[in-house]
C-alpha positions in Angstrom: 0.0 0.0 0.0 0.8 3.3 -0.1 0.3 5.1 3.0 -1.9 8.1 3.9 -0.1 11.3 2.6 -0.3 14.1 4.5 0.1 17.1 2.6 0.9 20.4 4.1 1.7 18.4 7.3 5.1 18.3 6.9 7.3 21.4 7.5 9.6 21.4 4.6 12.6 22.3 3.1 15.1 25.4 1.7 18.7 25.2 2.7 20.1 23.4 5.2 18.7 25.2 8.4 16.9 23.4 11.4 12.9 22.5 11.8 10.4 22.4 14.2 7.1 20.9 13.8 3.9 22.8 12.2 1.2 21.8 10.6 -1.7 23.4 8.6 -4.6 24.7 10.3 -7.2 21.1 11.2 -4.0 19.1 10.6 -2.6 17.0 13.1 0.9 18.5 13.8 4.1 15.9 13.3 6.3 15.5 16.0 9.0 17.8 17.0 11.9 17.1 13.9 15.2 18.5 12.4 14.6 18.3 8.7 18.1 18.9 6.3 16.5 22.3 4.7 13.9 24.3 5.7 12.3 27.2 6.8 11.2 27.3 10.8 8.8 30.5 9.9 6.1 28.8 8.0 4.6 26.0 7.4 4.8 24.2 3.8 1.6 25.7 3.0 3.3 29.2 2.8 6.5 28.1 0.5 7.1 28.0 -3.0 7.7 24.1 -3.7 6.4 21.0 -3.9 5.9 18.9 -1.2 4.8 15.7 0.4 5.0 14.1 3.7 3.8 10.2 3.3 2.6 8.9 6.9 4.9 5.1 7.7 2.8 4.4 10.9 0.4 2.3 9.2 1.1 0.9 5.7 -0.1 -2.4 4.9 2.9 -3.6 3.0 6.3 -5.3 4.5 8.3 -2.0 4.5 11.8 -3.3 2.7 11.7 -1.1 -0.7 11.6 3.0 -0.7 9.0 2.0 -3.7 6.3 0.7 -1.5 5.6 4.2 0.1 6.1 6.5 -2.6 2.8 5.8 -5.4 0.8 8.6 -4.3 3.2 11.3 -4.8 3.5 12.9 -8.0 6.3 13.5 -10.0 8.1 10.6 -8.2 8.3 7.4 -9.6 9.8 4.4 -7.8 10.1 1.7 -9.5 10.3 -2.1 -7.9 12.7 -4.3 -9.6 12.2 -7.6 -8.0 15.6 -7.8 -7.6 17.2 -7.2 -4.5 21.1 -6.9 -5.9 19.9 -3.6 -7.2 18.6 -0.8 -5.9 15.0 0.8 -6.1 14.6 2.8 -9.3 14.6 6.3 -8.1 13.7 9.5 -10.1 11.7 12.7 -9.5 10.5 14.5 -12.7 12.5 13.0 -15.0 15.7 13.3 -12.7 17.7 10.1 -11.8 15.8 7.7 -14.5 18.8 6.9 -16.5 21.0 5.4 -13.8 21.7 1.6 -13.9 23.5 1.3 -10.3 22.1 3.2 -7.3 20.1 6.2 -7.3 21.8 9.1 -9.0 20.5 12.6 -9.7 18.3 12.6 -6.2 19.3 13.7 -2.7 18.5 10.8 0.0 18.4 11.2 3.8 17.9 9.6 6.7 17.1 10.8 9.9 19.5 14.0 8.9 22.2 11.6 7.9 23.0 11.8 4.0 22.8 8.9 2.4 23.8 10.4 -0.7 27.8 10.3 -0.9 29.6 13.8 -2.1 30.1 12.4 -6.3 26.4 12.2 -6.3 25.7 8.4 -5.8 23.4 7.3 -3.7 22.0 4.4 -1.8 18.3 3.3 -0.6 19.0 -0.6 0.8 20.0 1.0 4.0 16.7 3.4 4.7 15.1 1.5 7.9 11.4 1.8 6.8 10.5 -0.6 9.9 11.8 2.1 12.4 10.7 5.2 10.0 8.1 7.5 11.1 7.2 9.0 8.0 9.0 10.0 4.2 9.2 13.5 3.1 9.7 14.4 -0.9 10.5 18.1 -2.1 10.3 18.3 -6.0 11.5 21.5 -7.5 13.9 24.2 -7.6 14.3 24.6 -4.4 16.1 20.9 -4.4 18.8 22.4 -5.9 19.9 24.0 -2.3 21.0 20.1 -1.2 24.0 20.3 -3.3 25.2 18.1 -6.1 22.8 16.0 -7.5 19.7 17.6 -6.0 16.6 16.8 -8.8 14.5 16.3 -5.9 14.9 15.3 -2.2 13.8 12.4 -0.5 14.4 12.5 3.3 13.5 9.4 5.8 12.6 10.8 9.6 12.0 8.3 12.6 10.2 9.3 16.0 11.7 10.3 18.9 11.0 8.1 22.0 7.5 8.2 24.2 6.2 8.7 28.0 5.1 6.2 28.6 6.8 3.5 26.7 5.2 2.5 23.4 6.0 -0.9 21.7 5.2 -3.2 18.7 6.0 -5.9 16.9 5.1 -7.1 13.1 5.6 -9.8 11.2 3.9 -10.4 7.6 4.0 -13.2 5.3 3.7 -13.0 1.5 4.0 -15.3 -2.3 7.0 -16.5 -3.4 8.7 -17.2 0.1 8.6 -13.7 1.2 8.5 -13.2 5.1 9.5 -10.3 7.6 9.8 -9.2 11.1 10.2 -5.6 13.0 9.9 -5.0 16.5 10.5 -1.2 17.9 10.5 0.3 21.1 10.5 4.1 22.2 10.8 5.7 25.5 12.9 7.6 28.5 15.6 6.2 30.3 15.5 9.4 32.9 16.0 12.6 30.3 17.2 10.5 27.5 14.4 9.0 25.1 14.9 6.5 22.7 13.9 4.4 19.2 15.1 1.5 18.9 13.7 -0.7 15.8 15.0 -3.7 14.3 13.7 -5.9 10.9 14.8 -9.1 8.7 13.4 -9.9 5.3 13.5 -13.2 3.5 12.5 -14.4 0.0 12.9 -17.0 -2.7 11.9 -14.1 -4.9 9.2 -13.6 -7.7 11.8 -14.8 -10.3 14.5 -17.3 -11.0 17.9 -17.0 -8.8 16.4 -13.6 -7.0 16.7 -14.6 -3.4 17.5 -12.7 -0.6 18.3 -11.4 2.9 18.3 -8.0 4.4 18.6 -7.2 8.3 18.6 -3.8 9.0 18.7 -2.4 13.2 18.1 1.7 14.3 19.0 3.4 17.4 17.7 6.9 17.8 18.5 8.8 21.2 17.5 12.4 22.1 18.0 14.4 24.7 16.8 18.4 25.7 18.9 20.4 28.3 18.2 23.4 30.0 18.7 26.5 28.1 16.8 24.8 24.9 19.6 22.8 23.9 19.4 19.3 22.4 21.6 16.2 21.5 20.6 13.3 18.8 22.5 10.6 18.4 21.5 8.0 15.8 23.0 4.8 14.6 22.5 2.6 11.7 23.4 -1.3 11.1 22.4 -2.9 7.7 23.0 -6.6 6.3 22.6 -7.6 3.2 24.5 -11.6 2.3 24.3 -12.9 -1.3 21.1 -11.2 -3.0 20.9 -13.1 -5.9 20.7 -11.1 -9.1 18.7 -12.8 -11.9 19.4 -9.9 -14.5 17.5 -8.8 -17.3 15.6 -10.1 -19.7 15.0 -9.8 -23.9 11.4 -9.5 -25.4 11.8 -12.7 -26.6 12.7 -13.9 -23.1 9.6 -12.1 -21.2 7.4 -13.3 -23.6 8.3 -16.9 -22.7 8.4 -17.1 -19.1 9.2 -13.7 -17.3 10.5 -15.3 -14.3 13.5 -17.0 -15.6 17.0 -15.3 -14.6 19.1 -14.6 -17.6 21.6 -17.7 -18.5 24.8 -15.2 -17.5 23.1 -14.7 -14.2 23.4 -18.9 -13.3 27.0 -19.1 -15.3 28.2 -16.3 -13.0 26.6 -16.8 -10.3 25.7 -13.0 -10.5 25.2 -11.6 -6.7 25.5 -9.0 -4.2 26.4 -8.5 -1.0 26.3 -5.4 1.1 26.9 -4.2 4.9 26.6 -0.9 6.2 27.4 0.9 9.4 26.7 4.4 10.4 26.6 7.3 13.4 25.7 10.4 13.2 25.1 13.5 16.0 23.0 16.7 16.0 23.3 19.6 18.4 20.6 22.4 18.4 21.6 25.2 20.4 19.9 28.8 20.5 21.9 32.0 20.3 20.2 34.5 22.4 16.7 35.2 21.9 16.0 34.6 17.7 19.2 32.8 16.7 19.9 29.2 16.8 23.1 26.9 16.0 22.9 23.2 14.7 26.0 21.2 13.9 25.6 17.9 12.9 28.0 15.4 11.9 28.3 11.6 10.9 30.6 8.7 9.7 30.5 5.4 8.1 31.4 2.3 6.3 29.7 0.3 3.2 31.1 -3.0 2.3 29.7 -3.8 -1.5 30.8 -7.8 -3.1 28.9 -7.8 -6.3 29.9 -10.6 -9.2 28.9 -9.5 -12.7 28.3 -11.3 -15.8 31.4 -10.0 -18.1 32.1 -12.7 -20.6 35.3 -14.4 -19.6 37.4 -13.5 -22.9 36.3 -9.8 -22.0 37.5 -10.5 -18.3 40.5 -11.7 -19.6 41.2 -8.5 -22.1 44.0 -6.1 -20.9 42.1 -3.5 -20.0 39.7 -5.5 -18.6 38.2 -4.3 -14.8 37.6 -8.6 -13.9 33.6 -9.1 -13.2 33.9 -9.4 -9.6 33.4 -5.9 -7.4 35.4 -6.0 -4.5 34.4 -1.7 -2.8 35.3 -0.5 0.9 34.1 2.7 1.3 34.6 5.3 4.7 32.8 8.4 4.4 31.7 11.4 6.4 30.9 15.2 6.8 29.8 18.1 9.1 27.1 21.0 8.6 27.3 24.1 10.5 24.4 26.3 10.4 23.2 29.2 12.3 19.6 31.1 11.6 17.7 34.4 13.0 14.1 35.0 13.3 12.7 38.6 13.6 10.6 41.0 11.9 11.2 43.2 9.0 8.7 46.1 7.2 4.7 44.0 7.9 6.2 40.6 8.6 8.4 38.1 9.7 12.1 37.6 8.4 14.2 34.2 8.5 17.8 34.4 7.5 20.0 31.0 7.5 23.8 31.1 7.0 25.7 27.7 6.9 29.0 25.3 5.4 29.1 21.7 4.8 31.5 19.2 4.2 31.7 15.5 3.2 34.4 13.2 2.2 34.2 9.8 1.0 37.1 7.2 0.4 36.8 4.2 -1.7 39.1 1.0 -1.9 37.9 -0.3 -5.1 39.1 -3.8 -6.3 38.2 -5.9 -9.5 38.6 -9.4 -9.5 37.9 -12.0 -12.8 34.9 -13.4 -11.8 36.3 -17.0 -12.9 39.1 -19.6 -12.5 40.9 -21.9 -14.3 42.6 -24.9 -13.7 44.4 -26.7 -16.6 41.8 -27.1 -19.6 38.5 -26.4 -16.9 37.3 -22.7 -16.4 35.2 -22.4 -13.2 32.9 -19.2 -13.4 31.0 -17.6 -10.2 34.2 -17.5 -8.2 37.0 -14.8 -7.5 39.9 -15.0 -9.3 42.4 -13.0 -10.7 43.1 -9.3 -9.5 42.1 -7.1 -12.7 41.7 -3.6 -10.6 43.2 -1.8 -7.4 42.6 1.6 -6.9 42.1 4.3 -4.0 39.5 7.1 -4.6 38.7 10.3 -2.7 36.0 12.6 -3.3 35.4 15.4 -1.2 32.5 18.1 -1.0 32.7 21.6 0.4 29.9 23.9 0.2 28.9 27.0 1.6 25.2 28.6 1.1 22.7 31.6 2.6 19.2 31.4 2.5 16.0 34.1 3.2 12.1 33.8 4.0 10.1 37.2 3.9 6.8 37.6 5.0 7.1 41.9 3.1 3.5 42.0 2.8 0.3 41.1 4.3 -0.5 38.5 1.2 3.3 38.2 -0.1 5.9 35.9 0.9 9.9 35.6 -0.4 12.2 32.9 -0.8 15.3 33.0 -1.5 18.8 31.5 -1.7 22.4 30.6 -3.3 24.4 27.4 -2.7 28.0 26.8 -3.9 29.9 23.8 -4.2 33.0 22.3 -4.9 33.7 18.6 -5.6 37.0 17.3 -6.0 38.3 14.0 -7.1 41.4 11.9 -6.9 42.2 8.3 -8.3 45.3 7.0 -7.3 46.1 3.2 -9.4 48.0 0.7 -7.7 47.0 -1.8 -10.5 49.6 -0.4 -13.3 51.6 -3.2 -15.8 52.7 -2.9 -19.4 49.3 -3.4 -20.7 47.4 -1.2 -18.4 48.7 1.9 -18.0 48.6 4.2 -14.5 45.1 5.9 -14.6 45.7 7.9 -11.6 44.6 12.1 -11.7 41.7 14.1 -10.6 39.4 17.0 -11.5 37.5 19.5 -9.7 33.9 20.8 -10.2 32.6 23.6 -8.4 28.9 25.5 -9.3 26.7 28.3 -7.6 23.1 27.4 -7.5 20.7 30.2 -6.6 17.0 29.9 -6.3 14.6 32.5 -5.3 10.6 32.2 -5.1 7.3 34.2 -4.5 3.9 33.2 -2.7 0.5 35.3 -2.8 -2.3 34.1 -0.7 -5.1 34.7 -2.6 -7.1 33.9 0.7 -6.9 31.9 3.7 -7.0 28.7 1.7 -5.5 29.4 -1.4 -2.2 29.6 -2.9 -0.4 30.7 -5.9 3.6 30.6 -6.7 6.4 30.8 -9.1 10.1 30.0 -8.4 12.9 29.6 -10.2 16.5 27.9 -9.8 19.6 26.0 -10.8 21.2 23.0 -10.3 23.9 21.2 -11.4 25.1 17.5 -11.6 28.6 15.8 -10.9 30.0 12.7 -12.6 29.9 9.9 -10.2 33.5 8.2 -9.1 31.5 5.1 -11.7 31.3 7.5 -14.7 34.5 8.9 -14.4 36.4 5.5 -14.0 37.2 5.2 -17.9 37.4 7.5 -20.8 35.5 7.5 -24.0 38.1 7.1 -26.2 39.8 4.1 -24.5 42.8 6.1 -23.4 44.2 6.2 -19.9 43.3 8.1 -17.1 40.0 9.5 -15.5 37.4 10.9 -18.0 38.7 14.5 -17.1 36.7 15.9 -19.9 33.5 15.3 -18.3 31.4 18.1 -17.7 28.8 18.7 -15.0 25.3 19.1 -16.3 23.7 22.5 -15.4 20.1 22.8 -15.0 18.4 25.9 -15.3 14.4 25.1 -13.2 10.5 26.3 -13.4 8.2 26.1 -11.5 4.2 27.1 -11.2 1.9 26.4 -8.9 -0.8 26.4 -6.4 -2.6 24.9 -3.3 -5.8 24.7 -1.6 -7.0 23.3 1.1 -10.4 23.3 3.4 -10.4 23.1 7.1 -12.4 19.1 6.3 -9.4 17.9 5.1 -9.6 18.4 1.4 -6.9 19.3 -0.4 -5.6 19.9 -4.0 -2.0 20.7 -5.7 -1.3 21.1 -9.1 2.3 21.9 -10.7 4.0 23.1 -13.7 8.0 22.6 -14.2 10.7 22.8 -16.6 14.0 21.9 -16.5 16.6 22.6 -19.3 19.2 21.0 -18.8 23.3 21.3 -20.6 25.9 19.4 -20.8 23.8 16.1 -20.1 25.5 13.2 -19.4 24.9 9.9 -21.6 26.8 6.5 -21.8 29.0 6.7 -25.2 30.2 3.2 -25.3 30.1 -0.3 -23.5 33.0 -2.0 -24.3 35.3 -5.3 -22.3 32.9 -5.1 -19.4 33.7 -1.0 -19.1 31.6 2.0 -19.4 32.3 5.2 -20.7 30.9 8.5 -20.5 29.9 11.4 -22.1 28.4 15.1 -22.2 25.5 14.8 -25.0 24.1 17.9 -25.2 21.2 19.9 -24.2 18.1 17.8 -22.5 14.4 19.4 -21.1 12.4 17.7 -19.1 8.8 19.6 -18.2 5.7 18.5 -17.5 2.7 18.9 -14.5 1.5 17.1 -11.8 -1.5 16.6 -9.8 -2.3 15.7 -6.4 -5.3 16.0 -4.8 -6.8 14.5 -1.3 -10.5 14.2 -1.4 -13.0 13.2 2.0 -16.3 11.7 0.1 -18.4 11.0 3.1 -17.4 10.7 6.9 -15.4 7.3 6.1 -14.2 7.5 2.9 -12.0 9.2 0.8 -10.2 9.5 -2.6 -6.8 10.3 -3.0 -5.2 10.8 -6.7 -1.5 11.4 -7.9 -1.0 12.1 -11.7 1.9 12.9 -13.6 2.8 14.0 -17.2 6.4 14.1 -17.9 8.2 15.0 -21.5 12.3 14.6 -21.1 13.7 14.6 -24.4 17.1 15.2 -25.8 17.3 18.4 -27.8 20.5 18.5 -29.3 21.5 14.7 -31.4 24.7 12.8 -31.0 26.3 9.8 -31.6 25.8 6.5 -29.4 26.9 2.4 -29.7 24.4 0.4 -30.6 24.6 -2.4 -28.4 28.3 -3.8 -27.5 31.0 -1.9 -29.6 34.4 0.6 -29.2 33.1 3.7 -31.0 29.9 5.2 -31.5 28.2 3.5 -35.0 24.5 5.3 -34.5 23.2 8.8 -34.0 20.8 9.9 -31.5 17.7 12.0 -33.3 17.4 15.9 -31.2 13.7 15.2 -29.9 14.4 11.9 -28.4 13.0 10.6 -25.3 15.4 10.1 -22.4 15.3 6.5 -21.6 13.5 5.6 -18.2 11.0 8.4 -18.4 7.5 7.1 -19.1 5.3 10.3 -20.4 2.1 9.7 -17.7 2.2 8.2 -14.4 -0.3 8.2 -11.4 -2.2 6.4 -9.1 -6.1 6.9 -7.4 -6.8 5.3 -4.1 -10.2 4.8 -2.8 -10.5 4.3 0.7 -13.0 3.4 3.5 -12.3 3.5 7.3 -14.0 3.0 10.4 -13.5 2.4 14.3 -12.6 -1.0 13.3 -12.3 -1.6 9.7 -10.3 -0.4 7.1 -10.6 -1.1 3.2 -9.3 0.3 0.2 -9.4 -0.2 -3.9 -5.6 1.2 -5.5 -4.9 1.3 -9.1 -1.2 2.4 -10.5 -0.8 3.3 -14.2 2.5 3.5 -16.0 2.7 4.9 -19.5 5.7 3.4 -22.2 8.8 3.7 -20.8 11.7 3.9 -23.8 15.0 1.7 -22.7 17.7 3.5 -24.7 19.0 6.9 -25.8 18.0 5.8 -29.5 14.2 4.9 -28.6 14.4 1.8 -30.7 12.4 0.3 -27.9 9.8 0.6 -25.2 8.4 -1.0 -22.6 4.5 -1.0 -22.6 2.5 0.9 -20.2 0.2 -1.0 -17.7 -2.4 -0.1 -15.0 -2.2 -2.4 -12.2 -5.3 -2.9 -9.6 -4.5 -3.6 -5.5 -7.2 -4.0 -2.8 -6.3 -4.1 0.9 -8.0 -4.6 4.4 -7.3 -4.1 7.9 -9.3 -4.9 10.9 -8.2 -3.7 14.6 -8.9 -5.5 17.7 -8.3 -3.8 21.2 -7.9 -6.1 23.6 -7.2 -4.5 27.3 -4.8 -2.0 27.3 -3.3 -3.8 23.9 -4.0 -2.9 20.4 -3.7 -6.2 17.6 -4.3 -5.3 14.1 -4.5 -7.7 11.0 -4.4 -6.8 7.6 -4.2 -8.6 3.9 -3.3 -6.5 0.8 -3.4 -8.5 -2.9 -1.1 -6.7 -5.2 -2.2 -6.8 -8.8 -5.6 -8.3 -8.6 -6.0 -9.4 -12.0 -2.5 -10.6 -12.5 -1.7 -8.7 -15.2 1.7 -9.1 -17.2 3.7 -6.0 -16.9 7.6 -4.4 -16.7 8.2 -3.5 -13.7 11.6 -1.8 -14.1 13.9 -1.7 -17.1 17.6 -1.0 -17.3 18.7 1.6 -19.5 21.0 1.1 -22.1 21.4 -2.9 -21.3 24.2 -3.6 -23.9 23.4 -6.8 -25.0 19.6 -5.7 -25.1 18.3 -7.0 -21.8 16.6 -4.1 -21.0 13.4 -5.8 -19.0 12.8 -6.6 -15.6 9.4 -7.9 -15.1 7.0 -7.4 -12.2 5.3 -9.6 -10.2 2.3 -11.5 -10.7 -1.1 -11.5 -8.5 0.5 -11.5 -4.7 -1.2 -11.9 -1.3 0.9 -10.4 1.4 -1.2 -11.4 5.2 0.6 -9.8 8.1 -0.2 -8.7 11.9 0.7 -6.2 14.1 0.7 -6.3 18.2 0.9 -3.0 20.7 1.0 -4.2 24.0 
């Protein structure tokens, strides 16, 4: 399921300052949180951006994938892979869609801790949706105040602990071998509270060789002094041993049994294996009478194993990388930020002035993912060193930011960010026929922002803001050059984008509310693969690209218990300039990209309407999810076709004593349609499709003592 959003509940987001909780007028208000970037003045009602706050505390659905939660909000799409060695397919308006490892092109953070590394990458496995209290989303311009690689901003928050102690456990049970547990607790221990929550996930998986594990525990502890001071502290343990990656399939392939894995993917034994360890710390300390301080920092470490299916002879090649992953990465950063409240002309004035910076260090190791002995050649094992290198990437960034309430119906907001990213490669894996491909580059980009609000009454909104962001190479797109020569890909640009927005809000004291959204974003210097070649991919700046569109979102009470909630999208990202690509494997470009083109991943329309009916008791609701074509490579030579998926759930809630025991059933895809769930862009050797699951009952329980 996807979980009750509450719009205009969250307090959201502009540049890296503090938040406290707010919430529109007949809202319930959230608890008391630090959000990454916002403004403490007004609520998101009042601000210029688009934004979502999607409510954790009672979804139906086992809470493992990011994509689970994020349906109803528009602009996003999250896309389920079945497949576990790969991460949730990410991307908000358009942003993020082409990336075939990890989520790229979107800001991710959890509990204040970026899970976004400073090159742009970033990771979803480790967000601990069991212990999670709610997601917030921020489409927009104003994303572009995060940094590098800020299309949007999706941020994970968990609670702070109770009085008196609150406790529950959950365990649900699913098709195709899937089970999970959670159990959290909050509370004091004298003037400290705490959340501690803990979940495992199993499953055989919907297809062929897609098994997998994931254990994931979070400790949150807060404490307030006297004075108005407070301390978080929040620790993060994830586990995920040998998810089996079945790969993607042909046409041909789907069409005769989409739950087969790929015939590499059992030769190579293709897998993943991933653990993760984190801390981070918050202090929140006010300077006199309308300032305040926050410094935060954190540190980690991310373990990633992952065998590939490179053909041995490629393997085997000089230049060759090996097909086995072998990445240890430390990372970790600070943000210092200080903001004043106070008034100015007819109304209030916020002003927030802060730095941040982040460094990551990367052992990265490639192995053949074979051995031989004499005439025999045993794949799915490590062999051979093929790659040793250290990389650094570092982030420093400095940024200012303004809200301005100058007149009775007119708000202000307003902002600059700049950043610079560095990178260094040193090789330790240098012979005669692979040369040293040691160096570094730096980027460095000022993004401002600035937008207006007029309150055309209490309930109504109207706005306009515009902005800029830019995009890094990742550490993975700068590894190898497009012309096969040595060294990183120094002449790798960062993509600029220059960002529209229009909108407006309304909302009624019943609980009705309704959104709607223009955008555009132009985009230059956008970065495209240029070739696939001996297991490697290259790189390379393609051009101009737009992406514009509008959304929808609107939240609907029909009759005391029920109530319709709809998300739409319409999304056109196209290439505007042409240029030339490979055509499936090859070492220089043989085909020519057509200006117009769609960008691959991007499907044109997307939404989903839920229907839903609640009482003391009883809950019940009808979901549908719709998915127009999705293209699968720069040339659009193919598609995948759209679907429209139906989902019905229950819930029934028992309160026994001072207990509360809840059971609830949700079938995914009542009619069992056939449909792609994900696709992987650019697939060389055309296995662009990674189909979704069939019809699916998922039971489950949940206990509050």
């Amino acid at each position: 399921m996807t979980p009750r959003i509450r719009r205009n509940a969250a307090c959201a987001l502009l540049a890296a300052v503090p938040a406290l909780a707010c919430a529109a007028d007949g809202a319930t208000p959230l608890p008391r949180v630090m959000v990454t970037a916002r403004i403490d003045s007004a609520p998101a009602f009042e601000l210029p951006a688009s934004l979502d706050a999607i409510d954790l505390v009672d979804s139906k659905r086992a809470q493992v994938n990011l994509s689970e939660v994020l349906g109803g909000v528009p602009g996003v799409l999250a896309r389920d892979r079945q497949n576990f060695a790969q991460d949730t397919q990410l991307s908000i308006r358009g942003f993020g869609a082409r990336s075939t490892f990890g989520v790229r092109g979107v800001r991710l953070y959890a509990d204040g801790i970026p899970a976004t590394m400073p090159d742009g990458q970033g990771q979803l496995s480790h967000f601990a949706l069991a212990a999670g209290d709610r997601v917030e989303v921020m489409r927009g311009p104003f994303s572009a105040l995060y940094g590098n690689s800020s299309g949007g901003v999706v941020q994970l928050w968990s609670a702070d602990g109770t009085d008196p102690v609150q406790a529950d456990f959950r365990g649900t049970a699913a098709h195709y071998g899937t089970v999970s547990a959670s159990a959290r607790v909050r509370g004091f221990a004298g003037a400290t509270g705490y959340h501690l929550a803990a979940s495992a996930f199993d499953t055989d998986g919907y297809r062929e060789h897609s098994a997998a594990r994931r254990e994931s525990a979070n400790l949150k502890l807060h404490r307030d002094f006297e004075g108005g001071g407070r301390l978080e502290l929040v620790g993060n343990h994830f586990n995920a041993p040998h998810a089996q990656d079945p790969l993607g399939l042909n046409r041909a392939q789907v069409r005769a049994d989409p739950r087969q894995a790929t015939a590499a993917a059992l030769q190579f034994d293709t897998r993943k294996s991933v653990g993760q360890d984190q801390l981070g710390a918050s202090w929140r300390q006010p300077l006199g009478r309308t300032g305040q301080l926050r410094v935060t920092g954190h540190g980690g470490a991310r373990d990633v194993v992952q065998y590939l299916a490179v053909p041995v002879a490629a393997q085997a090649s000089t230049l060759s990388g090996g097909g086995v992953v072998d990445l240890d990465s430390t990372y970790g950063g600070m943000d210092v930020r200080a903001s004043w409240q106070g008034q100015a002309g007819a109304g209030t004035l916020e002003f927030t002035l802060g730095a941040s910076a982040d460094r990551q260090r990367q052992q990265r190791r490639g192995y053949e993912n074979f051995v031989r002995d004499g005439g025999a050649t045993t794949t799915g094992v490590r062999g051979a060193l093929r790659r040793d290198q250290r990389d650094v990437v570092d982030s420093f960034d400095q940024y200012a930011q303004a809200w301005w309430e100058f007149a009775p119906r007119w708000s202000l907001q307003a902002g600059a960010r700049h950043g610079t990213v560095r990178f260094r490669s040193t090789d330790h894996y240098v012979n005669a026929g692979n040369p040293d491909d040691s160096g570094g580059v730096e980027y460095a980009q000022t993004t401002p922002v600035a937008g207006l609000a007029f309150a055309v009454h209490e309930d109504l909104r109207l706005y306009a803001s515009a902005g800029r962001g830019f995009e890094t190479p990742t550490f993975n797109e700068l590894a190898y050059r497009a012309d096969g020569g040595a060294g990183l890909a120094f002449d790798l640009r960062p993509a600029v984008s220059r960002n529209l927005e229009f909108g407006m809000k309304w909302r009624k004291a019943t609980g009705a509310a309704l959104e709607a959204a223009l955008f555009r974003a132009d985009t230059e210097d956008e970065l495209a693969v240029a070739r696939n070649s001996g297991g490697r991919s290259s790189y390379r700046n393609v051009g101009r690209a737009r992406r514009q569109g509008g959304e929808l979102s609107a939240r609907l009470p029909l009759a005391d218990a029920w109530s319709l909630q709809v998300a739409a999208t319409w999304l056109d990202a196209h290439f505007r300039d042409a240029f030339p690509v490979c055509a499936g494997t090859c070492a220089t470009p043989n085909a020519m990209v057509a200006a117009g083109t769609g960008i691959p991943g991007v499907p044109q329309r997307f939404g989903q309407v839920r229907l839903q009916w609640q009482d003391a008791a009883w809950e019940a609701a009808l979901e549908t999810s719709a998915v127009g074509a999705v293209p699968v490579d720069d040339r659009g030579t193919e598609s995948s076709p759209g679907y429209g998926l139906l989902h019905v759930e229950a819930a029934r809630t028992w309160t026994p004593g001072r207990g509360r025991l809840r059971g609830f059933a949700r079938i995914d895809n009542l009619l069992d349609r056939h449909y792609i769930g994900s696709v992987i862009v650019n697939e060389a050797n055309g296995r662009f499709y990674e189909p979704g699951a069939g019809r699916s009952l998922l039971l489950g329980i949940e206990w509050q003592p």
